[in-house]
C-alpha positions as CSV (number, residue, x, y, z in Angstrom):
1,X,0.0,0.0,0.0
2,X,1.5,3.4,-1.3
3,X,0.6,6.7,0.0
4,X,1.9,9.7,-0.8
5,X,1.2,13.0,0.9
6,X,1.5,16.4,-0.1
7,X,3.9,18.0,2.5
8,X,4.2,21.8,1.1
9,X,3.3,23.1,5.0
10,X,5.8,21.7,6.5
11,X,8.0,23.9,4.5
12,X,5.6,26.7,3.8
13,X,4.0,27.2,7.3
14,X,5.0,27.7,11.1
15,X,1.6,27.2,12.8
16,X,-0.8,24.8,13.0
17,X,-1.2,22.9,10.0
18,X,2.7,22.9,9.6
19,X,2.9,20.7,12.9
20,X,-0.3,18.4,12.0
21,X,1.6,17.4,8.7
22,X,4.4,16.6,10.4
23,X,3.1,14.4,13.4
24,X,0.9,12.6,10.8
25,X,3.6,11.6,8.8
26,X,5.5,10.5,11.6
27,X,2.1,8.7,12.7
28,X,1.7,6.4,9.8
29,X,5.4,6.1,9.3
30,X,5.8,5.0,12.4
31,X,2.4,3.0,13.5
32,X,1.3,0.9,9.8
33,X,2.6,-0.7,7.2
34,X,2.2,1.9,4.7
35,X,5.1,3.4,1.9
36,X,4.6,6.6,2.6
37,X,5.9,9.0,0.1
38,X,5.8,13.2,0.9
39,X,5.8,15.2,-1.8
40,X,8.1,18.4,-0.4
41,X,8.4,22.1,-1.5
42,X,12.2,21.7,-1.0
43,X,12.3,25.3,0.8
44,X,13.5,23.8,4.2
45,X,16.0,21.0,4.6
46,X,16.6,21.2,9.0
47,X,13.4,18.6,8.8
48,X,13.6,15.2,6.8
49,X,11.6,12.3,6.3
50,X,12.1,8.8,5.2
51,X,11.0,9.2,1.6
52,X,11.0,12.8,0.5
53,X,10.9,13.8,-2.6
54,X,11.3,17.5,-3.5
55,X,9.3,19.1,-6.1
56,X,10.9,23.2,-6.6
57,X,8.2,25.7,-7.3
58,X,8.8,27.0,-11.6
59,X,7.7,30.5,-10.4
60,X,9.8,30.9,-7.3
61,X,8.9,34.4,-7.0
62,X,5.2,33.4,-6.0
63,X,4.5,32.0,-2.7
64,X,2.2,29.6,-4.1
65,X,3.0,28.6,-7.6
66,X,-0.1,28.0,-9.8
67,X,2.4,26.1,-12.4
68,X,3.6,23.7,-9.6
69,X,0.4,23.0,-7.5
70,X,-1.5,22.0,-11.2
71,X,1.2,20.8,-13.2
72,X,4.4,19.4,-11.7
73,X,3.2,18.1,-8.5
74,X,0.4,16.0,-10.2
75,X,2.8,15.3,-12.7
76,X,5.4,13.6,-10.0
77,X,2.3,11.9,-8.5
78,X,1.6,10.1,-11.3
79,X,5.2,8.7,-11.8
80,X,4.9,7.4,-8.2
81,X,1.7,5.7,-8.5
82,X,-0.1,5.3,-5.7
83,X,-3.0,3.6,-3.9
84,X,-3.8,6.9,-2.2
85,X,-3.0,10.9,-2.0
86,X,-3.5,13.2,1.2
87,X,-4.1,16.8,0.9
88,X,-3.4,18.2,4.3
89,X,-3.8,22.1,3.6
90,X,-7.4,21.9,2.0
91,X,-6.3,23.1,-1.5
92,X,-6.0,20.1,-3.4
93,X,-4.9,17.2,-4.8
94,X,-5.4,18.1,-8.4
95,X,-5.2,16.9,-11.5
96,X,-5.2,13.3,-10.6
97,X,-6.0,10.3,-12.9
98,X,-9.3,8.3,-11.4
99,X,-8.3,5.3,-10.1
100,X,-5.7,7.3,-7.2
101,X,-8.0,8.1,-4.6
102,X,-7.9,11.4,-2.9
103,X,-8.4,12.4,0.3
104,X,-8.6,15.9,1.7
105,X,-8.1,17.1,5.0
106,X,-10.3,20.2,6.3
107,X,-9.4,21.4,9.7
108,X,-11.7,24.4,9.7
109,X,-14.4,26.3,7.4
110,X,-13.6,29.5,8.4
111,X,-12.6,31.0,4.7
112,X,-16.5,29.7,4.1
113,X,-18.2,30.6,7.2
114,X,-16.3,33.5,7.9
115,X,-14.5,34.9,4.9
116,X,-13.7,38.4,6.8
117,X,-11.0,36.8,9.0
118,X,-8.9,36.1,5.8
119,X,-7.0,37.3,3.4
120,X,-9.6,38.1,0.1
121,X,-8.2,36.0,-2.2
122,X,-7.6,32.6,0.1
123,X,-11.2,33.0,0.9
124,X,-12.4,33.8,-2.7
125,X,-10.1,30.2,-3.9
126,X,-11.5,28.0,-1.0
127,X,-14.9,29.3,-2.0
128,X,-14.4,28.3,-6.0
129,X,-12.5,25.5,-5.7
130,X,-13.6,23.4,-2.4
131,X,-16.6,22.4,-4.2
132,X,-14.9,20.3,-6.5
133,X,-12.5,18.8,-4.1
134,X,-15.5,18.1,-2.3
135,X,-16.8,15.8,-5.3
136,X,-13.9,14.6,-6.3
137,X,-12.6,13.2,-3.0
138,X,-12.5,9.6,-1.9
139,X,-12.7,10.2,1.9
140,X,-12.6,13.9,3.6
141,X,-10.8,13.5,6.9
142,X,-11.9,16.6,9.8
143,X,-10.7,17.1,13.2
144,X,-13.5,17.5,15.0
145,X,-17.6,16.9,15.1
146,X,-18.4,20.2,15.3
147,X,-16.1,20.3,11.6
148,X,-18.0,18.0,10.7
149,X,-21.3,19.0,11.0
150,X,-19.8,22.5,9.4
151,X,-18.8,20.3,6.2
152,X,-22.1,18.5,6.0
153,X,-24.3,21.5,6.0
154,X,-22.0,23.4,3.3
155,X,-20.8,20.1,1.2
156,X,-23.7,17.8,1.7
157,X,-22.2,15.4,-0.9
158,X,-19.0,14.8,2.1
159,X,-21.6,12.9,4.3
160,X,-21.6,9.6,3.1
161,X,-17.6,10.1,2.8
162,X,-16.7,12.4,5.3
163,X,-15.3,11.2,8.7
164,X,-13.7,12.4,12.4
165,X,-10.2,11.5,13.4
166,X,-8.9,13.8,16.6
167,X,-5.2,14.3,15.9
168,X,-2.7,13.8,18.6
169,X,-0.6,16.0,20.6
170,X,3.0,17.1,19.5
171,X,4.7,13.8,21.4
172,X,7.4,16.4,22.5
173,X,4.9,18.0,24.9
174,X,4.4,14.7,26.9
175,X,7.6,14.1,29.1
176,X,7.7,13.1,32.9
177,X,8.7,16.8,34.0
178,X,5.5,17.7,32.9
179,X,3.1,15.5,34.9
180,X,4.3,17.4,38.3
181,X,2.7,20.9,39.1
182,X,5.2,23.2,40.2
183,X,4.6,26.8,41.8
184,X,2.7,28.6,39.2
185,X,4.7,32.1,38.5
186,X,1.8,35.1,38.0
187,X,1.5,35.6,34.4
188,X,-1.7,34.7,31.6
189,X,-0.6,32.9,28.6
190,X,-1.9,32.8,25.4
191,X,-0.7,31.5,21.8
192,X,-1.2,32.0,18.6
193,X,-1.2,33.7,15.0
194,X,-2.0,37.0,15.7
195,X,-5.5,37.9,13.3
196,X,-8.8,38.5,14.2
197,X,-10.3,34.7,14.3
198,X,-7.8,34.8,17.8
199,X,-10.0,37.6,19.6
200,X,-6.9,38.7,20.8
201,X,-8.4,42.4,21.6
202,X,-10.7,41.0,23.5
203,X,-8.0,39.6,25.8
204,X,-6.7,42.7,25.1
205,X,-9.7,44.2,27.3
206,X,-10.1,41.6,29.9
207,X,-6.8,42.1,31.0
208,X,-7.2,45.6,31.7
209,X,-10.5,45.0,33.8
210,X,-8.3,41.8,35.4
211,X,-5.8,43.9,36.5
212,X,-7.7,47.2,37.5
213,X,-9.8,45.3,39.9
214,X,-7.1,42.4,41.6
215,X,-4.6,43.3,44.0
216,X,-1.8,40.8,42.6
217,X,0.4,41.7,39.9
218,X,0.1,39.4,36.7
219,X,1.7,39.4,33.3
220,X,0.4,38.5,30.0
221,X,2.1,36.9,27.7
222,X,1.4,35.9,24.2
223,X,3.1,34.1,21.8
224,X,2.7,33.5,17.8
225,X,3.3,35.1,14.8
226,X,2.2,38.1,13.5
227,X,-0.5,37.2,11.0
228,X,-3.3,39.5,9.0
229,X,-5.9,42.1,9.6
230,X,-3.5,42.7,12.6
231,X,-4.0,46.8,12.4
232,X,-6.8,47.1,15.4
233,X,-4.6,44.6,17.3
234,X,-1.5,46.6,17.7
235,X,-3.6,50.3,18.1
236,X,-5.4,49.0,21.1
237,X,-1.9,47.4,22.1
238,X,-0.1,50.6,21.6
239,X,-2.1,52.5,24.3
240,X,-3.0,49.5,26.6
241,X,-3.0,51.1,30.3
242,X,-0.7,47.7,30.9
243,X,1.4,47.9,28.3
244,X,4.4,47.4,30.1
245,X,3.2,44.0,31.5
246,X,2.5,42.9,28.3
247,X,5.2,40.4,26.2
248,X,4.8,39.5,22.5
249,X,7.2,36.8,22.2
250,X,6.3,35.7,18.2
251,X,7.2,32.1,17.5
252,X,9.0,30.6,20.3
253,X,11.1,27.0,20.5
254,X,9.2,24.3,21.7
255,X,11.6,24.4,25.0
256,X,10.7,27.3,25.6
257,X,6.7,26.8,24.9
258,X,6.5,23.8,26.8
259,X,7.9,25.9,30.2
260,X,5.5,28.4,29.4
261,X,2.6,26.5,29.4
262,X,3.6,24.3,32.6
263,X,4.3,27.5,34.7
264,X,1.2,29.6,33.8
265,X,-1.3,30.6,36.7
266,X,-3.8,29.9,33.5
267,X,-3.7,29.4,29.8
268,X,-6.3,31.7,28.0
269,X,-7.6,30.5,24.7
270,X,-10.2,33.3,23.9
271,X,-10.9,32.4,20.3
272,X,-14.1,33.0,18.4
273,X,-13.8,29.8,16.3
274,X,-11.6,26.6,16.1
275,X,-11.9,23.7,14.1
276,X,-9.6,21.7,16.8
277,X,-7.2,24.1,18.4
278,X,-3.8,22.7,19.3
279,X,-3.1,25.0,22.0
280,X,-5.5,24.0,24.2
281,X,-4.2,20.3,24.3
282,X,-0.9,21.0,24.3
283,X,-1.5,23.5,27.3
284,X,-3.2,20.8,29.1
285,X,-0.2,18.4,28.6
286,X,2.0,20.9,30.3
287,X,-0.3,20.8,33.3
288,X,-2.0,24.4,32.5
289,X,-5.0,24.9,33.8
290,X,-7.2,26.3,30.7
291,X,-9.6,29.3,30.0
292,X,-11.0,28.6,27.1
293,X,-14.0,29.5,24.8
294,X,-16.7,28.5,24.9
295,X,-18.0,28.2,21.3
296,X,-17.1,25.3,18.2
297,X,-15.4,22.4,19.0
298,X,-13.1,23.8,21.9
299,X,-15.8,22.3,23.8
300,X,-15.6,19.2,22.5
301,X,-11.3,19.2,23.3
302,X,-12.2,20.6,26.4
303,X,-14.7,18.2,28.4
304,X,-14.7,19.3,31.5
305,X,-11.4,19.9,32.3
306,X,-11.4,23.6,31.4
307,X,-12.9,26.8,32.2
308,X,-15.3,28.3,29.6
309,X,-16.4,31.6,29.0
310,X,-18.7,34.0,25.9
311,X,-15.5,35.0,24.0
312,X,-17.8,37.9,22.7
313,X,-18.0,38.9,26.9
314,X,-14.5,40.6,28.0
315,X,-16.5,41.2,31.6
316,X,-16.8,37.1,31.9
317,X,-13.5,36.4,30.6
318,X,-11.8,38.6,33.3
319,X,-14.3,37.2,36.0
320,X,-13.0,33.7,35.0
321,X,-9.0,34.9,34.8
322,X,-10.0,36.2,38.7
323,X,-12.0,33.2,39.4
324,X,-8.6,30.9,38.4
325,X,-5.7,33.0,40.2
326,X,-7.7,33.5,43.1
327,X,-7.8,29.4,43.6
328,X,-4.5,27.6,43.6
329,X,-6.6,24.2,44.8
330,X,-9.1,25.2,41.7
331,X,-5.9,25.2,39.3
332,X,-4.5,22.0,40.9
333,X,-7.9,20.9,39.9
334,X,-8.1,21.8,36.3
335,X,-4.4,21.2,35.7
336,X,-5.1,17.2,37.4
337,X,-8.5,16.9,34.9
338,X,-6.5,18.4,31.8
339,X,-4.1,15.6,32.0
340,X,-6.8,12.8,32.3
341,X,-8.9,14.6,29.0
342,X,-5.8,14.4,27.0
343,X,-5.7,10.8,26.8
344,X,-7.9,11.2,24.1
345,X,-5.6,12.5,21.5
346,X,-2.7,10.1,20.3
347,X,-1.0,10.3,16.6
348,X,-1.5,6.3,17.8
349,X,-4.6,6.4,18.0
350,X,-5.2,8.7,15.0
351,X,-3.2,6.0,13.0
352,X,-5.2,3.0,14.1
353,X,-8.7,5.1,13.2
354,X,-7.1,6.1,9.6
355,X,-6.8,2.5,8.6
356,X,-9.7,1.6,10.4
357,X,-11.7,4.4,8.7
358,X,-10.4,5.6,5.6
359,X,-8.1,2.4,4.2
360,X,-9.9,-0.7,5.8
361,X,-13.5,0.4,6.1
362,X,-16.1,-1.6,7.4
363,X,-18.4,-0.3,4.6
364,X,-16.4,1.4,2.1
C-alpha cells in the first residue's frame, strides 16, 4: 500500500497545520505498514523524512505557484503511483488520474463561514475550488464533530464520505517533567497567529479589567506570529493602560513553549472559532490549567477539564481569569482533569482510526 502525501506546509508554514503534517507523517510512518511518500516544497531541509521527494516551485517568486500545484506536483504523483494521496492544507490534490483516490483534509471552514478573518483571495479560492475537491474526494478527513457537521451542511455530498479523526498532541509535549505541578509564576498565557479569528483584543480588554480590579500583579504573555488584519490589534496594544506587562514573544522553540505553558497561573484561549485548536491540548499536557472559549469544538477538546467563557464577553473572561488566580486548589484541579482529557488524542490512536476508517473500512 502506497501513499503519498503532499507535504508543502511543512516547508511553507510555522503554525498549526505545519505541525499536524508533520506528526501525521510521523504517525503512519511509524504505527502501519504503509510506503509513505511526501511530496516536499524543498524550501527547508533542518526537517527530513524517510521518503522525500522534493518538487521546486517554476515560479519561485510566488508564494504559491499555480504552475507547480496543477502541473508538476500531479505530474510527480503520477510517476509514483499510488493507492492513495493526502491533501493536508485543504487546497488540493489536483489533477489526478481516477483510479488514485484522494483524500482531503479540512481542519476548519472558516474561509467559508467567515470569509472576513482572511486574506480576500484565500477565501475567494476555498470558496471556488472546495466544491470540487468536495466531489472529487474519496474520503474527507476533519478534526473535530463540530467540523463535521460544518462540512455536511456546506458540502452535503462529504456525508456519506466524510469522517472524524482527533489528531494527537506534538509527542514532544508529553515528558515526565511535565506530569508534576510546580509553583505557578503570576503571568496569563496565550498562543497563537495573531489575526482576528484569535479575539486577541478582547484579551486585550479583559486584561485591563483583570488587572484594574485584583490586588496581585500578573503578566500576559502571548506568543505567535504576526498574521493578518492585525491593524486594530496593535492600536489598542499601543495604548493599553498595561502595556508594560505585556510580552509578544512571536514564535518561540518548543523548550521554551513547553515551560510556558507548565508555569502559567492559566492558559487563555479566547478564540471565536476553532476547528480543533492545538493549544488547548498542548497547554493541558504541560499541566496548564485552561480558560477557554466557549464556542465550536473547543468544547468538545475541552470536556470538563477547562474553564469556559462567551468569547464575545471581555466582563466574563476577566471574572473567570479572577476566578482561576484567586484558587490555587481550583488550578490544581483543572491542571489534574486536563491531564486525564488528554488521553484522548494520540497520533497512535489517529493512525489506528485512519486504517480503520479511511483504508480498511467496514463499509467502504
Amino acid at each position: 500500500m502506497r501513499i503519498v502525501i503532499i507535504a508543502d506546509s511543512v516547508d511553507l508554514q510555522d503554525a498549526g497545520i505545519h505541525f499536524y503534517t508533520r506528526n501525521m507523517i510521523e504517525a503512519l510512518q511509524t504505527y502501519t505498514n504503509y510506503e509513505v511518500i511526501c511530496i516536499r516544497h524543498g524550501r527547508r531541509h533542518d526537517i527530513q523524512f524517510e521518503n522525500d521527494v522534493r518538487v521546486k516551485p517554476l515560479l519561485p517568486f510566488i508564494n504559491k505557484d499555480p504552475l507547480r500545484i496543477f502541473w508538476s506536483v500531479p505530474r510527480a504523483i503520477r510517476k509514483l503511483k499510488p493507492d492513495y494521496v493526502i491533501e493536508p492544507a485543504h487546497f488540493g490534490p489536483f489533477n489526478l488520474p481516477g483510479h488514485i483516490k484522494r483524500i482531503t483534509i479540512i481542519h476548519d471552514l472558516t474561509p467559508i463561514k467567515f470569509p472576513q478573518w482572511h486574506k480576500l483571495l484565500s477565501a475567494k479560492l476555498q470558496k471556488l475550488f472546495l466544491p470540487s475537491l468536495m466531489r472529487h474526494a474519496y474520503k474527507v478527513i476533519v478534526n473535530s464533530e463540530n467540523t463535521l457537521t460544518d462540512l455536511h451542511h456546506f458540502y452535503p455530498v462529504t456525508k456519506q464520505k466524510a469522517v472524524c479523526i482527533y489528531p494527537g498532541v506534538n509527542p514532544f509535549f508529553f515528558s515526565s517533567e511535565t506530569k508534576t505541578t510546580a509553583q505557578k509564576q503570576s503571568y496569563f498565557l496565550s498562543t497563537g497567529t495573531i489575526e482576528p479569528r484569535k479575539n486577541l483584543q478582547k484579551l486585550l480588554t479583559a486584561y485591563t479589567m483583570f488587572r484594574r480590579s485584583h490586588t496581585k500583579y500578573y503578566k500576559l504573555i502571548i506568543v505567535g506570529g504576526k498574521g493578518w488584519k492585525t491593524e486594530d490589534f496593535f492600536v489598542q496594544l499601543k495604548s493599553h493602560p498595561f502595556r508594560d506587562d505585556i510580552e509578544l514573544r512571536g514564535y518561540v522553540a518548543d523548550t521554551e513553549l513547553k515551560e510556558l505553558y507548565a508555569n502559567a497561573t492559566a492558559f487563555v484561549y479566547p478564540s471565536l472559532y476553532e476547528g480543533f485548536g492545538f493549544p488547548v491540548v498542548e497547554a493541558m499536557v504541560c499541566g496548564a490549567p485552561c480558560i477557554v472559549s466557549r464556542i465550536s469544538s473547543l468544547p468538545e477538546l475541552g470536556g470538563d477539564a477547562v474553564i469556559y467563557f462567551n468569547p464575545y464577553s471581555a466582563g466574563e473572561l476577566s471574572e473567570k481569569m479572577k476566578l482561576v488566580a484567586s484558587s490555587p486548589d481550583l488550578q490544581k484541579e483543572l491542571t489534574n482533569k486536563g491531564f486525564e482529557q488528554v488521553r484522548k488524542f494520540s497520533w497512535s490512536k489517529f493512525a489506528a482510526r485512519f486504517d480503520g476508517e479511511i483504508i480498511h473500512p467496514s463499509n467502504p
